[in-house]
C-alpha positions in Angstrom: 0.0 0.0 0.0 3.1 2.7 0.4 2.1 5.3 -2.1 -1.1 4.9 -2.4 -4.2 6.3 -1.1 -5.8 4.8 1.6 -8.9 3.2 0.8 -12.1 4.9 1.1 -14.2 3.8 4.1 -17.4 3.0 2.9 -15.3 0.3 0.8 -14.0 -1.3 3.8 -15.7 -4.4 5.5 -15.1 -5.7 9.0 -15.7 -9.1 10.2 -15.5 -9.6 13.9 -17.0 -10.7 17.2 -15.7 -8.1 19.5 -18.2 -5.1 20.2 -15.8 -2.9 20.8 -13.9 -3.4 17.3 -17.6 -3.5 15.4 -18.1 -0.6 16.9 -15.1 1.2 15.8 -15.6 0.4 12.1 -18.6 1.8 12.6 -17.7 5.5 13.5 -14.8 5.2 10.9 -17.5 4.7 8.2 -16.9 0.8 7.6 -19.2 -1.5 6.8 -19.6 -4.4 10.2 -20.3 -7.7 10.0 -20.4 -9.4 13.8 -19.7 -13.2 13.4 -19.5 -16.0 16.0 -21.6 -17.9 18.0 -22.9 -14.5 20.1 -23.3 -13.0 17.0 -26.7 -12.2 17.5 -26.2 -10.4 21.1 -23.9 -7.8 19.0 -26.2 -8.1 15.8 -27.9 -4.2 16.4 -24.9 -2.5 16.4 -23.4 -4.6 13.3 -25.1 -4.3 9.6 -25.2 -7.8 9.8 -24.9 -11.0 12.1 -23.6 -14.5 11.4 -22.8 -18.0 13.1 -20.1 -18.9 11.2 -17.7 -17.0 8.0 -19.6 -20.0 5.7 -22.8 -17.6 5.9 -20.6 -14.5 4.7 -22.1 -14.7 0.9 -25.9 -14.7 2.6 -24.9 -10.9 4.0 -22.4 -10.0 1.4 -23.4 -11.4 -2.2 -21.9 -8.9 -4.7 -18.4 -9.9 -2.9 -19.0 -13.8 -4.2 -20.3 -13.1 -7.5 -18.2 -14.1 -10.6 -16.7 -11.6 -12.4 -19.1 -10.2 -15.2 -22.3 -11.1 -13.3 
């Protein structure tokens, strides 16, 4: 990354099942997806909640499309 820009934030995702680090890539504009098996205690400050990283195309399709679809 040395020389370039930093990316912007709203292109940034976070997967994580710490509150505290969901809810820092909130207020730096990221995108937060809480995973784990408490997921869904954290899932209303997160844009999305999931078990296990398997379930990460269910909350984030366009990431797993091919390319040209």
């Amino acid at each position: 990354f040395l020389g370039r820009p930093p990316p912007m934030p709203d292109t940034c995702i976070l997967v994580d099942d710490h509150i505290d680090n969901i809810r820092a890539a909130k207020r730096a504009g990221w995108r937060a997806i809480a995973c784990g098996p408490h997921a869904s205690n954290i899932a209303d400050e997160s844009d999305a909640a999931i078990r296990t990283i398997h379930e990460l195309p269910s909350v984030l399709p366009d990431l797993f499309l091919a390319p040209g679809t």
